[in-house]
C-alpha positions as CSV (number, residue, x, y, z in Angstrom):
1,X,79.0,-13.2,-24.8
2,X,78.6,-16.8,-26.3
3,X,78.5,-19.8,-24.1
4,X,82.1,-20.8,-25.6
5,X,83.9,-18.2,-24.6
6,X,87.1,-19.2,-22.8
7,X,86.9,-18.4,-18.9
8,X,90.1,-16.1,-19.7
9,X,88.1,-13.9,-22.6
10,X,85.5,-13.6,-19.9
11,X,87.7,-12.1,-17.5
12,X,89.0,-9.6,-19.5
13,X,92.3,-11.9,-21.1
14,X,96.0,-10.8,-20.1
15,X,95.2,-8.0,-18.2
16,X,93.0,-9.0,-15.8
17,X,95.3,-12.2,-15.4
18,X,97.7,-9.8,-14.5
19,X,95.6,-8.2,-12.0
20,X,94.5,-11.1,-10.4
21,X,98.3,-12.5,-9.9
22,X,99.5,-9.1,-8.6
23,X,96.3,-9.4,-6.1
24,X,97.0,-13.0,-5.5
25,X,101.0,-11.8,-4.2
26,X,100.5,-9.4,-2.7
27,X,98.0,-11.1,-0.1
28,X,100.8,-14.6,-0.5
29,X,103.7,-12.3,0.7
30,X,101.9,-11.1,3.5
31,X,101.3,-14.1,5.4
32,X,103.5,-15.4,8.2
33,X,103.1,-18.9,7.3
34,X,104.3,-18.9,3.8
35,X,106.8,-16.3,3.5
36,X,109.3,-19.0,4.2
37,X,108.2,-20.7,1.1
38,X,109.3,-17.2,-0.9
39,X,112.3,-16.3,0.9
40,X,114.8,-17.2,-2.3
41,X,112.4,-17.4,-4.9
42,X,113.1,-14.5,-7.9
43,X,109.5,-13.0,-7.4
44,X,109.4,-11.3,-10.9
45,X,110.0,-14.7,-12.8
46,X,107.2,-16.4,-10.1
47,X,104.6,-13.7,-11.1
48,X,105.6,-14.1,-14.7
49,X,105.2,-18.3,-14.5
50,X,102.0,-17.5,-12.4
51,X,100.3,-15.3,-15.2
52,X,101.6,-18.2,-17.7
53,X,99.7,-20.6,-15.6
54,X,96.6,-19.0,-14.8
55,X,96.1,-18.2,-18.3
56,X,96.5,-21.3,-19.3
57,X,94.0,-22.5,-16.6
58,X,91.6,-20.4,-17.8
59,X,91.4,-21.5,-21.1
60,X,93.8,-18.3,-22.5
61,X,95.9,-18.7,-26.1
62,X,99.0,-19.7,-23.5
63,X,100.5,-23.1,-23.3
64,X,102.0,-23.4,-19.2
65,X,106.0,-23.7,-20.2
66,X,106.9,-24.0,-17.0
67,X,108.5,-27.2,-14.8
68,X,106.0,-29.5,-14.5
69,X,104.8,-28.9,-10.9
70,X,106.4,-32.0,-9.0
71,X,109.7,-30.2,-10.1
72,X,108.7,-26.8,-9.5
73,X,107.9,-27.6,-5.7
74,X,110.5,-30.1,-5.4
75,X,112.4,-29.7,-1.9
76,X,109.6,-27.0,-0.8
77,X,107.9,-29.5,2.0
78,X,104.8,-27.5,0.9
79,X,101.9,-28.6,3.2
80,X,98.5,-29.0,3.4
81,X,97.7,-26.3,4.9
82,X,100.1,-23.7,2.9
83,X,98.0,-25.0,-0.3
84,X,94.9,-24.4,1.1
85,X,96.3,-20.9,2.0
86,X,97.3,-20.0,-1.2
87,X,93.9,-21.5,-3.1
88,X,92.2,-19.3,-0.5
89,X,94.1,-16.6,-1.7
90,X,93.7,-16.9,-5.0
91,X,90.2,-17.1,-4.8
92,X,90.5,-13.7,-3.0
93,X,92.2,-12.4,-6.1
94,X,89.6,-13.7,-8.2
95,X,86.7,-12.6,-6.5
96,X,88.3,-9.0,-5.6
97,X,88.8,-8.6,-9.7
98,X,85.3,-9.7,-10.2
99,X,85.5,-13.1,-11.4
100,X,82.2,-14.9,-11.5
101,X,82.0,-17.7,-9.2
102,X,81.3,-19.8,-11.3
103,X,84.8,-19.3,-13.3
104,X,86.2,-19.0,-10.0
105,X,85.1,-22.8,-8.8
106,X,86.3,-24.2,-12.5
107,X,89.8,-22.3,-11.7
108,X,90.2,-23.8,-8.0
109,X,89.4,-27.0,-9.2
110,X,92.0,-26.9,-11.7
111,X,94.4,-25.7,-9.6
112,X,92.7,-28.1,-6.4
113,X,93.9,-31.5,-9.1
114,X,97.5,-30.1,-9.0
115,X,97.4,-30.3,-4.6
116,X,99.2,-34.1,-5.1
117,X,102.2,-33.1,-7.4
118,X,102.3,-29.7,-5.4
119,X,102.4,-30.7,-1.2
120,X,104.8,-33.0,0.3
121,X,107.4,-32.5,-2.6
């Protein structure tokens, strides 16, 4: 393993991606406090644009393709507290798939940079 190595070739690339955003769902869709968020939302496109976007966090051979993330959270009334949920959550998922911490603090704080275009849309 060189020192170069993308955080997503560390992971184990698509796959574990995959794992980590079916992990990350499946704890999201169980909480009481942002299921409203989900009610209407086509959950096999979300997963799809969540694997797009967590690759492309992590440094994968994916370019995010989705709306940019004030449009994609547009109308939502997300709040702070939802997006701490969710980071927590995703955290979870990275951990549980055994993520190093250390990928999992550069991930969160890529994803932490997004909390202005993402709450209070």
């Amino acid at each position: 393993m060189t020192e170069t190595q993308s955080i997503y070739a560390r992971i184990g690339g698509r796959e574990a991606v995959e794992s980590v955003v079916a992990d990350f769902y499946e704890r999201v869709f169980s909480d009481r406090v942002l299921e409203p968020y989900f009610e209407d939302v086509d959950q096999e496109a979300l997963f799809a644009h969540q694997v797009q976007f967590l690759s492309a966090v992590a440094g994968g051979p994916v370019s995010y393709d989705g709306a940019d993330m004030q449009q994609a959270h547009e109308g939502m009334g997300i709040t702070d507290e939802a997006f701490d949920r969710v980071a927590t959550y995703l955290a979870e998922a990275l951990r549980e798939n055994g993520v190093a911490e250390d990928d999992v603090d550069a991930i969160l704080d890529e994803v932490g940079a997004l909390e202005p275009d993402v709450v209070g849309q």
